[in-house]
N, C-alpha and C positions, 0 to 999 in steps of 0.2 A: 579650479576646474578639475573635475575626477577625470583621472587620466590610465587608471589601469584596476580592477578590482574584480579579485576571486575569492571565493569561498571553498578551501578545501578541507576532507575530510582527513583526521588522525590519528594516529593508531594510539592507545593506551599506553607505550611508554612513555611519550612525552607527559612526565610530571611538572607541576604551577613550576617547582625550582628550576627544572632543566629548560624549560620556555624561557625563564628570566635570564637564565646565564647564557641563554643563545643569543635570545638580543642583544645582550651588551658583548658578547663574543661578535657580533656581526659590526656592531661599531666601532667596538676597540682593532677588528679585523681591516676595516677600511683602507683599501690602498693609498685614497686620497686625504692627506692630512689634514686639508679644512674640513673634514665630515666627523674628526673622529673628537669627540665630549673628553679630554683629561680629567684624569682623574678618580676613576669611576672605581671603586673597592665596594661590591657590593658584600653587604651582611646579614643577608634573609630577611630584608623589610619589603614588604608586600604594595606597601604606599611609598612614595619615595621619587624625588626628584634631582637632577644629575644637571650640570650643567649652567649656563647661563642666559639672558635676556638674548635671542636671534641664534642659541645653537641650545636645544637642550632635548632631553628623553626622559619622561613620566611614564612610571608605572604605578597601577592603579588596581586595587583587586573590590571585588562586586560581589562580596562574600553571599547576600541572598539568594544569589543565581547559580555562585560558582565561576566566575568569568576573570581574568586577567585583560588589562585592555593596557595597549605601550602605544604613545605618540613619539615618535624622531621629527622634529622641528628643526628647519635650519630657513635662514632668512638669508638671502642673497643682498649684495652690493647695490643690486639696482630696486632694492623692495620687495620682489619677488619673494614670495614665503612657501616653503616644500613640505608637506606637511606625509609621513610616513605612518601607518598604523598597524598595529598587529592585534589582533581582539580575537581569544583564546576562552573560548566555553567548556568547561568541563566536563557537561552534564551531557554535553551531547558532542565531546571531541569533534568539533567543527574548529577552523579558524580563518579570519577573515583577515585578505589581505587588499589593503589600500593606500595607493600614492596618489597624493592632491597636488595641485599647484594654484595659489591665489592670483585672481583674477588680475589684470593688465590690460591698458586699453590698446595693446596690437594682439589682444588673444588669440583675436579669429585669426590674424594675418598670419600667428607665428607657427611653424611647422614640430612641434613638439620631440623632440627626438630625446627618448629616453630608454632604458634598460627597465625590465621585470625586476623588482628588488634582488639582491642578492641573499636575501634572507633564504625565500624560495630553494635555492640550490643548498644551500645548509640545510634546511628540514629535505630535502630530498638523498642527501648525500648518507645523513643519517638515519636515514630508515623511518623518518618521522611519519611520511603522508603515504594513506592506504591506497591498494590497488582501486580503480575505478572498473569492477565487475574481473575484465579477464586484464584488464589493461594496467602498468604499473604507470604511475606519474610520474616522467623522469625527462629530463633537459637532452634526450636523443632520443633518433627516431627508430620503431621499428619497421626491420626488415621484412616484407612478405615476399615469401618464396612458394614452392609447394606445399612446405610442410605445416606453415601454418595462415594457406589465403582464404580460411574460413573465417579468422579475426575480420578483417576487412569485405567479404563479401558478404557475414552477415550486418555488419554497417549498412552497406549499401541496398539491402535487401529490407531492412527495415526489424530485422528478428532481434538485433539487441540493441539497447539503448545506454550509452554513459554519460556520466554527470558533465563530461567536459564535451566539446566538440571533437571530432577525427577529423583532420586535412589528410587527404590523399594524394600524394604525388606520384604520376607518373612516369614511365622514363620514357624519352622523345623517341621520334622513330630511328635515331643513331646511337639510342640504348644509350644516351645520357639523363642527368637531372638536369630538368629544364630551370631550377634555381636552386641557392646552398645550401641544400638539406640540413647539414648539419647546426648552420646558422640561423635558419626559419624553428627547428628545433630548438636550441637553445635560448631564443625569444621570446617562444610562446610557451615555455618550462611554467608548469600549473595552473594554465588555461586553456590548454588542446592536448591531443595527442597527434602526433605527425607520424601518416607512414610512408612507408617510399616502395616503391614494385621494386625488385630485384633487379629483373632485367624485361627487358619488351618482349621476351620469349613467353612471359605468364598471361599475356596478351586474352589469348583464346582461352586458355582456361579461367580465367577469370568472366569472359564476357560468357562462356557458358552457366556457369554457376550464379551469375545476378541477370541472365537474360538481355544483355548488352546493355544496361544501366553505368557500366562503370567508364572511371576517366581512360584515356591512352594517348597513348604518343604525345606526351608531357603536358595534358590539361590535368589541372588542381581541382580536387574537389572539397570544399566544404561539408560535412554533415554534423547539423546541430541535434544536439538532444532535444528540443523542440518537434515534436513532427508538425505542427504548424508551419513550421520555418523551413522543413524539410534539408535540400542543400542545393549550396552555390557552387555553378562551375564555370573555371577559367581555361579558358584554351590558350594554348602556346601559339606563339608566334617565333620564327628562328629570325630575330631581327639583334641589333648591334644595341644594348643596353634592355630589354624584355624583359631577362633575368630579373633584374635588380626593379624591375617597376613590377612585374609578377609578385616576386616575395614581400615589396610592400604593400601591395594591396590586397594579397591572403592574411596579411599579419595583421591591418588595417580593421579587416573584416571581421577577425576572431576576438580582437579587443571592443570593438566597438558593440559585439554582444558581451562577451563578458563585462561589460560596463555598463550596459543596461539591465543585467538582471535584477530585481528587487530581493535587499536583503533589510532582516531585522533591526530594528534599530540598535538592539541588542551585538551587533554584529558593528556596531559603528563606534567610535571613539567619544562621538559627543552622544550619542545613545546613554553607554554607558554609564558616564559624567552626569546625565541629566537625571538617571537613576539613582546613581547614589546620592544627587543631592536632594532629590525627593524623601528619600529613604533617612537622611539626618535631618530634614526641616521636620517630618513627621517624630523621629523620635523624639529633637529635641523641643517638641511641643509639647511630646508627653512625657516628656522629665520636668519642663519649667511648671503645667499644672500641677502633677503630683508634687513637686517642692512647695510651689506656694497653696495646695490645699494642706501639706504637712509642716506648715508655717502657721497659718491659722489656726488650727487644731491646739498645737502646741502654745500657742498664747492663749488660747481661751482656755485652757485646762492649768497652764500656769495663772492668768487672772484670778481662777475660780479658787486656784489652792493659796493663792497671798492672800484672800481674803479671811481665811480663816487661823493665817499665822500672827505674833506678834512684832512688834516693831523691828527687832531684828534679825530676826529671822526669814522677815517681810523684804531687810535691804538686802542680805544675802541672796535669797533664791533670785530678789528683781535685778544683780548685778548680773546673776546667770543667766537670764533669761535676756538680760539686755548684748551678753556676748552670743548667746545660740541666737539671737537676732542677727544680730554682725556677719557671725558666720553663714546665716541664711542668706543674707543680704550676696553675701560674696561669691556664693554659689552662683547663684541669680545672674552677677554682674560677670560672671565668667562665661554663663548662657547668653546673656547679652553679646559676649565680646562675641561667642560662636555662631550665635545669628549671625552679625553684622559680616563675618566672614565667608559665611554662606551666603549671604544676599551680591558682596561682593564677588562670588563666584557666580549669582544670579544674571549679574551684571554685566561679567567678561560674555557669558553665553550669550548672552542679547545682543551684544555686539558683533559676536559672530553671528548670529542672524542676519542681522543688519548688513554685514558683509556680503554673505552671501545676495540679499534682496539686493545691492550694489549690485550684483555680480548680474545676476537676470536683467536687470534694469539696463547695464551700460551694455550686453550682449544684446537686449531686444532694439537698443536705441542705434546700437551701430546697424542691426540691418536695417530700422526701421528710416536711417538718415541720407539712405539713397532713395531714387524713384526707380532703378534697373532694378528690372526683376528677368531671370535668368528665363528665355523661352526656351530652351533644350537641356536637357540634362546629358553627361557624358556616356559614354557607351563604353568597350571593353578594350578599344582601341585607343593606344600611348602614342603619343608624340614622339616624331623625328627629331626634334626642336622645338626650341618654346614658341610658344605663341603657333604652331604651324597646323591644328585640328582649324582653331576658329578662323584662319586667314584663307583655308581649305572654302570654308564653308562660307565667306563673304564674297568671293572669286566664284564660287559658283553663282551665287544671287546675283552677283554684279552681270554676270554672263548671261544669266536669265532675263535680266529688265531689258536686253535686245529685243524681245518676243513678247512682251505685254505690254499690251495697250498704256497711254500714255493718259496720266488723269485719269486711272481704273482705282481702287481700294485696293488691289492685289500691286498695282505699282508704288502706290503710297506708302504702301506697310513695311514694303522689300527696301524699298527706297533709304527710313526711316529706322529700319533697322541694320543697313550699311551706314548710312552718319553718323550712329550714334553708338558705333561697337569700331572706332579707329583703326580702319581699315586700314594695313601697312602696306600692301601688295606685295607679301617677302615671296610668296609663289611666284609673282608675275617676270619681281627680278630673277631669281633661280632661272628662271624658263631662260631670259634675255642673256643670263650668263652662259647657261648650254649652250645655246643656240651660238657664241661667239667663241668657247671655247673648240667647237666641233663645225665650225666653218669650212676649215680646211685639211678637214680631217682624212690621213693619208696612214695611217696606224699609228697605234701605242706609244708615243713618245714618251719622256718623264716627266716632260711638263703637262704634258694632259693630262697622265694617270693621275699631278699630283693636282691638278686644277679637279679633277673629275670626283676625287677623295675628299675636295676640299668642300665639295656641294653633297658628300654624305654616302657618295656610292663605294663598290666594293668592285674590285674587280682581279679574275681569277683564268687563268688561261683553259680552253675548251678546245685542243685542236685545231681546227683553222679558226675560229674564233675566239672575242672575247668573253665571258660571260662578266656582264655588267648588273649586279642589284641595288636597291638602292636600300642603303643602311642594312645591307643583309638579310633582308626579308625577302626569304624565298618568291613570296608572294608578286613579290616587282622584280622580276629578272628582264631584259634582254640581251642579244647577242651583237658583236662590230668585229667586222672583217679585219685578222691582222693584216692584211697587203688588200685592199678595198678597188676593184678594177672601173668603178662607176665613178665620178667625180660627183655626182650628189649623194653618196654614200654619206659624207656627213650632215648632211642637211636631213637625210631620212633618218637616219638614226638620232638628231637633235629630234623631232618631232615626233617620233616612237617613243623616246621617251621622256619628252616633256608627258605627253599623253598620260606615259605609266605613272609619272611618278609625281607631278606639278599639275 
């Protein structure tokens, strides 16, 4: 399963040698020591394999094109196969970069968590990959300030376009970053560029200059080079974990296009492979004819001249003619052998076909081996806790089939999609546990704060009040009297905010 894959541009110092001694610099570099291939002395061979059966690095050069293409292969303990590419074009200083992972039957289920090659940060450290228009490629983000928030408002304005996307981050209305800049930066190091607003003070001059088009007070915006695709935007929330589901689902989004864009096959490892093995079946067709129409030749023009010798002369030339036979013969059987070795390279490929059609097959057959089919799709809003949008949303319907007719289509269908989606009630308990911790509610004790913290709320003192939210989100605040003179003070404030917030 293709898991990460860009195409960037390079500048001309990278020469074939310096590309080659980068990658085995980037292996031998490896901090982790089951990743790193011993042994590796390389000596300016351009074809050349390094390593062994479940850990090894081919390099491969495509001299018609001009192309270097390197796999890093490493197979894991549990079968798992990692497959690394680096595919390096001369002719047009492009190079492509690609991490696979072979298919598993918990594909769908597993959460992929991996790092951008570290190759990437090597070709960027060294000056390898060119600016994208006004923008350099580089694993941090820039700053817009005044002096230069023409970068980003022509983005958003639509007057320049770059090869890569621009994430724009803005700073919350407490003039912070609403997720780790530095860190969503360094992730998406030569597939985005990330900028960040200085301060919330560039606010208004920015919304002057794009017509109030732009993100603030810490919504992320998307814009693809695509203008089809135009751009995505993510509004902030000040809630207790945002951050960290914010920056994976900007990160989420920028790989999942650069992972769908179509590249050459030229640009692929087995592209490449399939090239050159095209490229030696054709020639050596046309070496094994030209041998044996220069085999025939040569006997019939030796036939024609023993005819006209005498006896001995007749066994000498026929001993020579029976060794240039030998010889011919043995050319032939060496083209043979290079067939047969090329077919078996025919062969591995087919199987990796085959693979892959595994791969589609047990991915179509896992959705296809349910009858759930998903009737809503998620919106921009993150869980408090697991499982607590769709138990949200079963607690409403449950709530609702009070009010519809009994034996209607509209009961049947609400009915049938609360049994069949295990409905836990974790709301309805929440509510039963509020409602018993704030029973006898007379102020602030330590066990209620710590009961009140335990159910996800946040609470901060406001003068005669408390101010209570839940999970941090501005959005659900209310207030509880520290010294509360009413004796149903806790039973309103249990039901104020079961309201808000269950």
């Amino acid at each position: 399963m293709l898991l990460f894959s860009t195409l960037l541009d390079i500048n001309d110092t990278l020469t074939k040698d310096a590309f080659i001694k980068l990658v085995i610099e980037w292996n031998q570099g490896s901090p982790h020591a089951n990743n790193v291939i011993p042994g590796i002395e390389w000596n300016g061979q351009r074809n050349i394999r390094y390593g062994q059966e479940g850990l090894w690095l081919d390099i491969e050069e495509y001299r018609n094109q001009n192309i270097i293409a390197v796999r890093y292969e490493k197979k894991e303990d549990d079968g798992a196969i990692w497959d690394t590419d680096y595919v390096m074009n001369f002719n047009t200083m492009k190079m492509a970069v690609r991490l696979d992972r072979s298919y598993t039957a918990d594909a769908l289920d597993a959460d992929p968590k991996f790092s951008t090659p570290h190759f990437i940060t090597l070709l960027i450290d060294r000056g390898y990959i060119k600016d994208d228009q006004q923008l350099p490629v580089q694993r941090s983000a820039t700053v817009i300030d005044e002096t230069n928030v023409e970068l980003l408002t022509d983005v958003i304005n639509g007057n320049v376009r770059y090869s890569l996307p621009v994430v724009y981050v803005s700073k919350t209305y407490y003039d912070e970053d609403p997720v780790n800049v530095s860190f969503l930066a360094s992730r998406l190091k030569g597939v985005a560029h990330v900028m960040v607003e200085k301060g919330n003070w560039l606010n208004q001059t920015i919304r002057n200059k794009c017509d109030g088009k732009n993100e603030y007070y810490g919504a992320v915006g998307i814009y693809y080079p695509t203008r089809a695709l135009g751009h995505r935007k993510y509004l902030y929330r000040s809630a207790v974990g945002y951050d960290s589901f914010l920056l994976e689902r900007v990160f989420r989004a920028v790989i999942q296009y650069s992972n769908a864009q179509l590249v050459d096959t030229l640009f692929t490892w087995q592209g490449v492979n399939n090239a050159l093995l095209r490229d030696r079946l054709i020639s050596q067709r046309e070496e094994r004819l030209a041998a044996e129409e220069a085999q025939r030749a040569a006997e019939a023009a030796a036939t024609k001249l023993l005819d006209t010798l005498d006896e001995e002369e007749r066994r000498i030339r026929k001993q020579a003619l029976d060794d240039a036979r030998s010889e011919a013969n043995t050319l032939l059987d060496s083209f043979d052998a290079d067939m047969q070795k090329l077919q078996d390279q025919v062969a591995a490929l087919t199987r990796e076909n085959e693979a892959l059609q595994a791969e589609n097959q047990g991915l179509k057959a896992k959705l296809d081996s349910t009858d759930s089919v998903p009737v809503l799709l998620m919106g921009d809003e993150f869980e408090f806790y697991p499982g607590e949008i769709k138990d949200l949303l079963l607690s409403t319907l449950t709530e609702a089939l009070k009010g519809i007719q009994p034996k209607s289509r509209r009961s049947d269908v609400i009915r049938d999609i609360i049994r069949n989606n295990d409905y836990q009630k974790l709301s309805v308990a929440k509510a039963e546990e509020l409602k018993r911790i704030l029973k006898n509610y007379d102020g602030m004790s330590a066990k209620t704060r710590s009961a009140l913290k335990a159910l996800g709320f946040e609470i901060t003192e406001d003068g005669k009040h408390y101010k209570v939210s839940y999970y941090g989100d501005g959005r659900y605040q209310t207030v509880y009297a520290k010294t509360p003179s009413d004796g149903r003070s806790g039973k309103n404030n249990a039901q104020q905010t079961i309201n808000m917030a269950f």
